[in-house]
C-alpha positions in Angstrom: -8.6 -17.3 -7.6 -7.2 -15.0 -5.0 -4.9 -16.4 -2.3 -5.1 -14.8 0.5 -3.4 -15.2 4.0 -4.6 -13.7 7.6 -2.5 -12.5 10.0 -3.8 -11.6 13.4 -3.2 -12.5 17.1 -6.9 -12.4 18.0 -8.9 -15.7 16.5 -12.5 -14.3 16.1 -11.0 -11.6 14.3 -9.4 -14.2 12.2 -12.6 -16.3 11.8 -14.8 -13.4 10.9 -12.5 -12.1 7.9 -12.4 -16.2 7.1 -16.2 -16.2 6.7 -16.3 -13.2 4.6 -14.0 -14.1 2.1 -14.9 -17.7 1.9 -18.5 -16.5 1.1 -16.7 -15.1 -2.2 -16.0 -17.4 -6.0 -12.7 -15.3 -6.2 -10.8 -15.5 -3.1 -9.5 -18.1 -1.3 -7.8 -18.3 2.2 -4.9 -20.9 1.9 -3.0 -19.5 5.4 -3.5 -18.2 8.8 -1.1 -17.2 11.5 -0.9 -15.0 14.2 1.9 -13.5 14.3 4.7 -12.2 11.5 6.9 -14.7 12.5 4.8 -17.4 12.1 3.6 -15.8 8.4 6.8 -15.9 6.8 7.3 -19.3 8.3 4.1 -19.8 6.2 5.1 -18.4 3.1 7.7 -19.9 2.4 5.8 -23.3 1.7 2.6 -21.4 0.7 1.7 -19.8 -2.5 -0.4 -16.5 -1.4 -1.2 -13.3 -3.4 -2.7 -11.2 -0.5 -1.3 -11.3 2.9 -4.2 -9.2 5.3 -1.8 -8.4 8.1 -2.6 -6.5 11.9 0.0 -4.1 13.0 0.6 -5.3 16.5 1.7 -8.6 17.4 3.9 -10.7 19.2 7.2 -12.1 18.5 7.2 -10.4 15.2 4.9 -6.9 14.4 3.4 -6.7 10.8 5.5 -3.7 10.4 9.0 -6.0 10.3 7.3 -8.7 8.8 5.8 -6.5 5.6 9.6 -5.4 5.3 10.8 -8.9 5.0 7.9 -10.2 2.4 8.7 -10.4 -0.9 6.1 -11.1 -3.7 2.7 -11.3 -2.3 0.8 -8.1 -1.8 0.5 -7.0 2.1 -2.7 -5.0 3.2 -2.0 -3.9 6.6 -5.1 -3.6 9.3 -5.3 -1.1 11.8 -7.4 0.6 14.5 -6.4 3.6 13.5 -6.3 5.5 10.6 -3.5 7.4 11.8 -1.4 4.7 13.4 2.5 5.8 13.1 2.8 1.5 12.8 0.8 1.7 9.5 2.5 4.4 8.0 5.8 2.1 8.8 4.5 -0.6 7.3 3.6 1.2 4.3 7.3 2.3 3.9 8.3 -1.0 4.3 6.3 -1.9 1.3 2.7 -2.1 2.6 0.2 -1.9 -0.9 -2.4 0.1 1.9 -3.9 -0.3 5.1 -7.4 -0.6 6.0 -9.4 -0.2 9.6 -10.1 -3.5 11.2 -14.1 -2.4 11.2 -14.0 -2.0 7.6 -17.7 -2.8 5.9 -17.3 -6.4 3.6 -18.0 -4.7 0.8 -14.6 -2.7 1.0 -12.5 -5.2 2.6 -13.3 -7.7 -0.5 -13.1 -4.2 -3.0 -9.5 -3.3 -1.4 -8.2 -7.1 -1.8 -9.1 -6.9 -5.7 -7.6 -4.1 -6.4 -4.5 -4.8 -4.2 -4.5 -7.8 -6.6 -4.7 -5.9 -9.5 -1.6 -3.7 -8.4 -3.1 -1.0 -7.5 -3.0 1.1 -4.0 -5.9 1.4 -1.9 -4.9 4.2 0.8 -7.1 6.8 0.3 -5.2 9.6 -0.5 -6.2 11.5 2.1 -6.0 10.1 4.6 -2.4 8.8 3.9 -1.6 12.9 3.3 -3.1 13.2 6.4 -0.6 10.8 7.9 2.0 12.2 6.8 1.5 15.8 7.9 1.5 14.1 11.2 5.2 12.5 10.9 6.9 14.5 8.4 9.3 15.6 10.5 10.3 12.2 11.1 10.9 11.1 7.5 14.4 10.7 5.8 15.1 12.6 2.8 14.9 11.2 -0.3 17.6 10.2 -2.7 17.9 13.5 -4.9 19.7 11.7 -8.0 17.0 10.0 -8.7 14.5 12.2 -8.7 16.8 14.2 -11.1 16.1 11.4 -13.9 12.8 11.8 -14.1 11.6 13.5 -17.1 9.1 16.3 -17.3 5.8 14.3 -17.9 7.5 11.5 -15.6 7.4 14.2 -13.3 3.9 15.1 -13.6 2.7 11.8 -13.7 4.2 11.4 -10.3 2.9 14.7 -9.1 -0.4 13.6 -10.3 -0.9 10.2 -8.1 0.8 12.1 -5.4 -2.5 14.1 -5.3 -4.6 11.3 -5.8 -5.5 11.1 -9.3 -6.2 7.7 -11.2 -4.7 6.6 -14.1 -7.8 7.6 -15.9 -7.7 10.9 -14.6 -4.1 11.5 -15.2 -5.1 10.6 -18.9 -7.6 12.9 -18.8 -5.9 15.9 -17.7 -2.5 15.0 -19.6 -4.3 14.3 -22.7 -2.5 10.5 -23.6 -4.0 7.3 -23.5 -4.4 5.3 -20.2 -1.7 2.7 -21.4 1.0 5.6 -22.0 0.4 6.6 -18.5 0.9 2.8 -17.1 4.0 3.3 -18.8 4.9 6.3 -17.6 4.2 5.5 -13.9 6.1 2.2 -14.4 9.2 4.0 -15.4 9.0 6.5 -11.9 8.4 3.5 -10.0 11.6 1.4 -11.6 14.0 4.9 -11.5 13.0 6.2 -7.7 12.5 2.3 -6.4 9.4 2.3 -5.3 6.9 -0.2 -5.4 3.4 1.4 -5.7 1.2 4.4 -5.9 0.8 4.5 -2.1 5.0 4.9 -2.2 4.8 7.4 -4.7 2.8 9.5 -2.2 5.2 9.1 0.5 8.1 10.0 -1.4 6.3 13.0 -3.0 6.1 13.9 0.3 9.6 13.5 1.7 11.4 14.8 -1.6 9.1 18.3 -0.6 7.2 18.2 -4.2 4.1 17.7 -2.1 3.7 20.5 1.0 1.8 20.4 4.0 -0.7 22.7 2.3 -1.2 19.9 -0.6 0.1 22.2 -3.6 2.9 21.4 -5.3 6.1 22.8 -4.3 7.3 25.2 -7.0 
């Protein structure tokens, strides 16, 4: 059973993701609260795998209140695919964001396979996000890109472009598993804690240009 929690300001919104997911054998809501605040007030007596969480709110924005969750997965809803809040929250550890008129069918998809550890930005639309604000990210930390090794390297390249696991496999010639592994091991040596992170930094180390090709 999925747990998950909804965080929101507006009530109908609330009470129309409720129905939605309580229509489903797999998920569960266990919380509701509408504002960040009030959500880690929440967790910390709730056991939750999947926090759905809006962007602007009072007393405490999702953005500040993804940065200070630890554990369950946060799926941050917008109105806009290009919000400069959502891209926050995704730095602050965001699995994704999804559009707050997003079909059923995707909104239950996206909470299973944020469950599952995967990301579910698609990649490009989060690329497209950050050829808007690239000028306004930090630069990474370049020592630890430096101990990455070469297929470490390309495994990173390769989500950063949007590839699957499978795909990587594919193209690499390995086995699925090896690439888990590899991507485990970029994730654990740059600090990040997803694919959708892996983009971002791709992006503000310069391995990923504006243009999308790798820079050489």
């Amino acid at each position: 059973m999925i747990r998950v929690m909804l965080v929101d300001d507006q009530e109908l919104l609330r009470a129309g993701f409720r129905m939605v997911l309580g229509a489903q054998p797999d998920i569960e809501v266990v919380a509701e609260a509408a504002d960040g605040a009030a959500a880690l007030e929440l967790l910390a007596t709730t056991e939750v795998d999947v926090v759905l969480m809006d962007v602007r709110m009072p007393h405490m924005d999702g953005v500040e209140a993804t940065r200070r969750i630890d554990g369950p997965k946060v799926l941050i809803l917008t109105t806009f695919d290009l919000d400069e809040y959502a891209f926050a929250a995704i730095k602050a550890g965001a699995a994704g964001f999804l559009l707050k008129d997003v079909p059923p069918d995707d909104l239950l998809s996206a909470i299973r396979h944020v469950h599952a550890g995967d990301s579910v930005v698609a990649p490009t639309t989060l690329r497209r996000m950050l050829d808007r604000f690239a000028a306004q990210l930090p630069s990474p930390d370049p020592v630890a890109a430096a101990e990455l090794t070469p297929r470490e390297r390309e495994v990173l390249l390769s989500v950063a472009r949007g590839l699957s696991n499978a795909e990587i496999a594919a193209r690499l010639e390995v086995a699925e598993a090896t690439v888990k592994t590899h991507l485990g091991r970029v994730l654990a040596k740059l600090g990040l804690r997803d694919r959708a992170q892996v983009v971002v930094y791709a992006y503000e180390a310069g391995l990923i240009v504006p243009a999308h090709r790798p820079k050489v």
